[in-house]
SESE-56264 format. One record per residue (C-alpha): residue in three letters; x, y, z. Coordinates in steps of 0.02 Angstrom, whole numbers, plus 50000, padded with zeros to 5 digits. Layout:
ALAXYZ;...
***
This chain:
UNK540405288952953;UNK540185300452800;UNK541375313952753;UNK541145329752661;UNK542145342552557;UNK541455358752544;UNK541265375952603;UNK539845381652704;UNK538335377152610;UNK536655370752646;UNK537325355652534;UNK538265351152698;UNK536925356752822;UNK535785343852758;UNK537015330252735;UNK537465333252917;UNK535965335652985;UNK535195318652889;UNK536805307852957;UNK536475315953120;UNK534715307853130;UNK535185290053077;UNK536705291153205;UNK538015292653078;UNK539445302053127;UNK539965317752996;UNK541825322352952;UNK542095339052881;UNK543335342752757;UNK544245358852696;UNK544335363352496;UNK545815371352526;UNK546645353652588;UNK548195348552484;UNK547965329852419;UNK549325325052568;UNK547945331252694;UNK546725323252618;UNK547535306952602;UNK547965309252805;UNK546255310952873;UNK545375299552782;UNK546675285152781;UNK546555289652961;UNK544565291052999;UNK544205279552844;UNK542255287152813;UNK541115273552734;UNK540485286452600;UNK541495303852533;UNK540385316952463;UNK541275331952387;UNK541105346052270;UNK542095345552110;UNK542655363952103;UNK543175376752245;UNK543355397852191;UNK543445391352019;UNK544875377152064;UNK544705359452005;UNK544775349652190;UNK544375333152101;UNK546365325652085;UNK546455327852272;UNK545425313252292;UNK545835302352152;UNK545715284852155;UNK544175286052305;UNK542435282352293;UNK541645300552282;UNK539755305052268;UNK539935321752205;UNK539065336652240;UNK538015346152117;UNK538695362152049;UNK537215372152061;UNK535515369252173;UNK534465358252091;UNK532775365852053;UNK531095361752182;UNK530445346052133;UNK528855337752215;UNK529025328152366;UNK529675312752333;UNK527895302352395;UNK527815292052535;UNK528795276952576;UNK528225258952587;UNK527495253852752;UNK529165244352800;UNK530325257252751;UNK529515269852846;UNK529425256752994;UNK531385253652966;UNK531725271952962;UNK530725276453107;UNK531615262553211;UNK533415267553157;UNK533065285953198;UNK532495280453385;UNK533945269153401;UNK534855286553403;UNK535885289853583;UNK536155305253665;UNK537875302553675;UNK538215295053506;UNK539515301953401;UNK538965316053270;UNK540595326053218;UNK542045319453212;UNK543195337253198;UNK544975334553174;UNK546205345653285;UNK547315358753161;UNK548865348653183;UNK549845365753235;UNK550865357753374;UNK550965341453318;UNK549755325953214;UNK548125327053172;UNK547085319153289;UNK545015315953266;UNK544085322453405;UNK542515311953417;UNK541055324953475;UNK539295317053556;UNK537525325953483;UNK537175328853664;UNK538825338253691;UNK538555349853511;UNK536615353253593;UNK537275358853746;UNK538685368253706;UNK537505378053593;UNK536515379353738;UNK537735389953854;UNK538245402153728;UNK536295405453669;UNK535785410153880;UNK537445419553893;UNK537095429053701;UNK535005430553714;UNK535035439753541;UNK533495443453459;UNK533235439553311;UNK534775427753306;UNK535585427553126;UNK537335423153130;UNK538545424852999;UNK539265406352950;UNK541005409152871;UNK542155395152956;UNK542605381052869;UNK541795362752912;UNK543155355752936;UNK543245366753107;UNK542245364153259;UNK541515384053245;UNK540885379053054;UNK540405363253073;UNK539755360653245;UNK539535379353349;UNK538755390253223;UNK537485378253144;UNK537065372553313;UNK537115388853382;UNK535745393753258;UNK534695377553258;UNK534545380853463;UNK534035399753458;UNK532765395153336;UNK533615407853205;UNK534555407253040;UNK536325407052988;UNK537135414352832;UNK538405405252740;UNK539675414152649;UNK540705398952563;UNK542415404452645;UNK543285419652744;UNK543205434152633;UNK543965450852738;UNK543475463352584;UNK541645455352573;UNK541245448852742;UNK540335469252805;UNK539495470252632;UNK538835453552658;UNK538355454652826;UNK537335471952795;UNK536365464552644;UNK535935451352738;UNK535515458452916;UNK536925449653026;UNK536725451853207;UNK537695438153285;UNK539755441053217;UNK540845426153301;UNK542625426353223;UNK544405421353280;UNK545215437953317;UNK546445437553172;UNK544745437453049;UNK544155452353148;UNK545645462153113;UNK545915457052961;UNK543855464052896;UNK544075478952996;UNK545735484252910;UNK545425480852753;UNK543965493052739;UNK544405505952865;UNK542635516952946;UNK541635503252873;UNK540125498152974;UNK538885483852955;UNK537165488053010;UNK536025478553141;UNK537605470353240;UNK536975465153378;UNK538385457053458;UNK540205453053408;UNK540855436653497;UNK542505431853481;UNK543165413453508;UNK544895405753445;UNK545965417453548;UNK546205434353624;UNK545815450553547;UNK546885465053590;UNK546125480753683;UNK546185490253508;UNK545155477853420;UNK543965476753558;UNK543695494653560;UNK543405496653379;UNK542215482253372;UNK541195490653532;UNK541075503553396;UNK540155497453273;UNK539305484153396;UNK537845484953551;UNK538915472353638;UNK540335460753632;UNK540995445753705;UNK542225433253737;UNK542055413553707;UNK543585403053762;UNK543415383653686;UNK544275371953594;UNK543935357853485;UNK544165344453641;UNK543015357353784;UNK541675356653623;UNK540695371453753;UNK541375387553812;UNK542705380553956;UNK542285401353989;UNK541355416653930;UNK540695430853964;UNK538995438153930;UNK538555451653813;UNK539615468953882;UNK540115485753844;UNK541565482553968;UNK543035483953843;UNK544305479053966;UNK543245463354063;UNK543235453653885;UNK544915456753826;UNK545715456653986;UNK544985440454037;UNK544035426153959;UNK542605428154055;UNK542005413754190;UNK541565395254172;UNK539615391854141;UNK539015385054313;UNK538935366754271;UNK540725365454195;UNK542225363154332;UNK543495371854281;UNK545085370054409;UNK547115380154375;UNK548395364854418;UNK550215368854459;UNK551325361254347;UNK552355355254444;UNK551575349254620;UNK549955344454525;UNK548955356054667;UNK547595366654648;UNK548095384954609;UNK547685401754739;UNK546765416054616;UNK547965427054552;UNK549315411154512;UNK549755401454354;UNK549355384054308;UNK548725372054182;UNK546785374854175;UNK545995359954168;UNK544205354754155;UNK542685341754194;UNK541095335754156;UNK540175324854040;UNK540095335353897;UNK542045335053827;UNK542395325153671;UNK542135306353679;UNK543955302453649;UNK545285304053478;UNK544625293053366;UNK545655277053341;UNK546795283353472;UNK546585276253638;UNK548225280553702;UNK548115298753660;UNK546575299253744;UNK547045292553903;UNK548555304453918;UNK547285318553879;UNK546665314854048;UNK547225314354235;UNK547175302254351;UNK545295310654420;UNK544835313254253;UNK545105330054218;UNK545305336154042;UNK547265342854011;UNK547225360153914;UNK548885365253887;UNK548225379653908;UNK549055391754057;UNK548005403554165;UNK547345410754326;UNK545825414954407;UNK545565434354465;UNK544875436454648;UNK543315437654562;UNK543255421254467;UNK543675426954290;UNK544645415854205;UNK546195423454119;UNK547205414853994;UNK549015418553994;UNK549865405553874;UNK550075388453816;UNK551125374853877;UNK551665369353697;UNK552235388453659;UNK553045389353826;UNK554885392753829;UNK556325394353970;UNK557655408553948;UNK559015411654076;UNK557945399854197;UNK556235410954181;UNK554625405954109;UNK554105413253952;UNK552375413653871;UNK552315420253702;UNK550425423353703;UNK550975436653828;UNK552255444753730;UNK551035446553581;UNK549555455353666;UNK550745467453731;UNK551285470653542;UNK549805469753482;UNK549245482753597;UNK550455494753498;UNK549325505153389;UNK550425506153246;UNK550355482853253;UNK548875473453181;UNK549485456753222;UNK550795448353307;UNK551705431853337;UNK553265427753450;UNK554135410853424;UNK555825403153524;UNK557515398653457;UNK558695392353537;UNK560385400753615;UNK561955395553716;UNK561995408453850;UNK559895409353901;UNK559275390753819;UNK558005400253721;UNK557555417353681;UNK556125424553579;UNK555915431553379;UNK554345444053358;UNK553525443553216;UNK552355461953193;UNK551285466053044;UNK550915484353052;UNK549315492453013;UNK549355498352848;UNK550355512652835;UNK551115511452978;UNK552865516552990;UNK553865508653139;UNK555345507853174;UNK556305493553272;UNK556735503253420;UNK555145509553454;UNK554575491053470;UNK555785486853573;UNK555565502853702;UNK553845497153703;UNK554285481153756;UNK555275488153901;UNK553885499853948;UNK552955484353983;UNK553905467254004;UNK555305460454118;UNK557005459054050;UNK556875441853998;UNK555205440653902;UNK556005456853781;UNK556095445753634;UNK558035447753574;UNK557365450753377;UNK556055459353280;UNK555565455253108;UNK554315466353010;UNK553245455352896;UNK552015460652778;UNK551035445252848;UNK550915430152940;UNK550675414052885;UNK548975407652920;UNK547895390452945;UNK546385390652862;UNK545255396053009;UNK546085413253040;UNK547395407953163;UNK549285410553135;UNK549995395953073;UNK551465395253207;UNK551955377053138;UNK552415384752964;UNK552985399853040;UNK554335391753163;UNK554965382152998;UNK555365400352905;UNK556325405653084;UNK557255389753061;UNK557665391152864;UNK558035409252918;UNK559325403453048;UNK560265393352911;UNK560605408752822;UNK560755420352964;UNK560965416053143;UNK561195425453294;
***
């Protein structure tokens, strides 16, 4: 196994790509890890070789990984030399016999899982499950030409395994911007003839805010993946867009678990997640009888077929629990199917929360906030209390500008949620905190509740 730190670059491409054809698995790694991240993952995955860059935006990453065996990257591209010649007859012969050696189902990315709702774990991801994967989403998103904008870090399965792939498979081109830049990411994208957007909805919002009536040309398509975008934000990027699209994955699923195809339908793709490509099964479980669930009623959605991750790496036990007795694949995640087969995501086990006895999903709670048009972004986390066991704390970023005022969130709230899913408090924050790929950061974010409720609870 190798590992890399770096941004987007072709200096990653290439080491990827040449690991891939030896059948020698590739770890991504973020700039922006602290030295206590580093020192996790690779104590954990122990890679046989580190490559890294030395800086990052103009910071020195180099004492993060002091004391390890780094090759590091050059600085700048190194100028077009000759080819190199040909090798000897038996290196050649060695080479070609390695490279055929090479299995279908031998491990290429190894893609650790954010570590939001609980350890790190490495999810160990097959070449033939990256090439097919990148084969569902390029038949459901035919676009021609196919240049997609490559922004994510490696360290994610989007930057390091969907995007690249996605591109390599359509026979087009990506364009690497080193990291997420919201005030750069349209100029970028225009100069350089975009036509394939796929963010996390947060990185959406956050690009079309901060330069309001600002429109890339020759979009194409804007896909998003990582979670659900609001009504609002769907609208504004049908805009400035031909089509968009939903993706619903995860690290683990490596492939859409569901999508949809490219739509001007505004409420199919942010009102559902689209359906399951035909060769994934894709089955809602109740949580409590372990049965099959009727359209229309929530369970665990759980799915099956031979193109999941291989397993955690170095974690047999976590991998077995992963899975059910038939071999199903345990999402946390909680949904329903419509009458018509669309899948529709509803919340997520982890973020699940009783109070007075009822179930309460905060992913819920936030798209109705964020369907305010006065909210950009919202996040709803549970604390406890002695009369209802738990009760919920909203967390709102307005638009900018916005002005709003406590009671109008909360009469929206009753406009559109039972009693009991009302969160009992609402905090106006300037921002959210945020993990690296664009998603709130709910780990960080449910340790500022808690220093909060030292100094002023309930």
């Amino acid at each position: 196994m190798i590992a890399i730190l770096a941004p987007p670059s072709i200096d990653f491409l290439c080491l990827h790509l040449a690991a891939a054809s030896l059948s020698i698995a590739t770890l991504g790694l973020n700039p922006k890890y602290t030295r206590r991240e580093l020192d996790f993952v690779i104590g954990d995955a122990r890679p046989d070789l580190i490559f890294s860059c030395r800086t990052f935006r103009g910071k020195d990453v180099s004492p993060r990984l002091e004391g390890r065996d780094v090759i590091w990257l050059p600085a700048e591209p190194a100028p077009r030399s000759e080819p190199a010649g040909a090798l000897a007859e038996d290196e050649q012969c060695l080479l070609d016999a390695v490279r055929a050696s090479v299995a279908p189902q031998d491990t290429a990315l190894i893609v650790y899982t954010s570590g939001s709702t609980g350890q790190p774990k490495g999810a160990q991801i097959s070449h033939a499950a990256l090439v097919h994967a990148a084969r569902a989403r390029c038949i459901a998103w035919p676009v021609t030409p196919f240049r997609i904008l490559s922004n994510l870090p490696i360290n994610h399965i989007g930057g390091a395994g969907d995007i690249p792939c996605m591109a390599l498979v359509a026979g087009g081109s990506q364009h690497i911007m080193e990291s997420f830049d919201a005030t750069e990411t349209l100029a970028f994208m225009t100069e350089q003839n975009v036509t394939v957007w796929y963010q996390v909805p947060t990185m959406f919002q956050l690009v079309l805010d901060g330069i309001p009536g600002a429109k890339p040309a020759h979009v194409t398509a804007s896909i998003w993946s990582g979670g659900q975008a609001s009504a609002e934000l769907g609208r504004r990027l049908a805009d400035m867009s031909e089509f968009v699209a939903t993706d619903y994955s995860m690290t683990e699923s490596v492939g859409p678990i569901s999508l949809s195809g490219l739509l001007r339908d505004v409420d199919f793709v942010t009102q559902t997640s689209g359906f399951p490509p035909s060769d994934r099964e894709v089955r809602i479980v109740d949580l409590e009888t372990e049965a099959s669930c009727s359209p229309g009623r929530d369970g665990e959605i759980r799915i099956r077929d031979a193109f999941l991750m291989s397993g955690y790496l170095n974690r047999p036990d976590a991998t077995k629990s992963a899975m059910d007795a038939d071999g199903w694949f345990r999402t946390g995640d909680i949904g329903h199917f419509r009458e018509d087969g669309a899948l529709v995501i509803t919340g997520r086990m982890s973020g699940m929360f009783k109070s007075g006895g009822y179930n309460v999903y905060p992913q819920e709670i936030e798209q109705v906030l964020e369907a305010h048009p006065q909210i950009a972004s919202a996040a709803v986390v549970s604390i406890a209390d002695p009369v209802y066991t738990q009760v919920g704390w909203a967390y709102v970023v307005p638009r900018q500008s916005a002005d709003i005022s406590l009671d109008d969130l909360k009469a929206w709230c009753r406009d559109r949620l039972a009693n009991y899913k009302i969160p009992k408090r609402f905090h106006i924050s300037s921002q959210l905190p945020m993990l690296p790929v664009g998603k709130i950061d709910r780990a960080r974010l449910a340790e500022q509740v808690q220093s909060k409720l030292g100094m002023d609870a309930p």
